[in-house]
C-alpha positions, 0 to 999 in steps of 0.5 A: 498512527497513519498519519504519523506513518505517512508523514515519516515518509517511511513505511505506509498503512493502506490503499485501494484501487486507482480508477480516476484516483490521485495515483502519479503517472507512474502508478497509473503507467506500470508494468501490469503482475499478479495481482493478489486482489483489493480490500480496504483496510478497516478497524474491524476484523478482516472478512476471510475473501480480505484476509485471503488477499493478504496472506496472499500478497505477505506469502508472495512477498516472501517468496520473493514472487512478483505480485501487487496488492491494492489496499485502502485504509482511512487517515485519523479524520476518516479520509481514504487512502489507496496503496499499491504495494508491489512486489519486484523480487526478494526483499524488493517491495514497490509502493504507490501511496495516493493519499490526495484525498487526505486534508491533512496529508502533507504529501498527497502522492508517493513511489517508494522502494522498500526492503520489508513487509510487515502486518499492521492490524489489518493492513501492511506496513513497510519499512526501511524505504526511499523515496522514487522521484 
């Protein structure tokens, strides 16, 4: 299902930190905001610090308060893939995908803006997005 989410272009499962990652100059140039925290997105259950750090993010972002969260998940094959959501104001959600370390990706890196924020399993998926350039 990520990969097909990915390839969509329209909503994203996922992400992690950005140190030495495939993160775009924007990713790596942004305004820094508070920050919920990092975890990586696994087929088990989320340890309680990891489902902390989203509640924390899905609470802020319906508040409509500014904060990010960086998440990794895994494509099909295994590959990670790191995501920086961000949340800008009310129903103004900010995400950068580096899946450049997924074979498979046909996109590797992406800056989306999106209008909503949605649990999948144990990571985040957005939705009715538009690409940045």
């Amino acid at each position: 299902m990520l990969a097909l989410v990915l390839l969509a272009g329209c909503g994203s499962k996922g992400g992690g930190g950005g140190g030495g990652s495939g993160l775009s100059d924007s990713a790596e140039g942004r305004r820094r905001m508070p920050s919920c925290g990092t975890y990586n997105a696994g087929d088990g259950e989320l340890a309680p610090a990891d489902r902390a750090v989203r509640d924390c993010f899905l609470a802020a972002f319906g508040a409509g308060e500014q904060k990010e969260v960086t998440i990794t998940a895994t494509s099909i094959e295994g590959d990670p893939i790191t995501t920086i959501y961000r949340v800008l104001g009310p129903d103004d959600l900010e995400l950068f995908v580096d899946a450049s370390t997924d074979k498979f990706a046909a996109v590797k890196t992406y800056h989306q803006r999106c209008r909503t924020l949605a649990e999948d399993g144990n990571g985040l998926t957005a939705g009715a997005c538009s690409t940045v350039s």
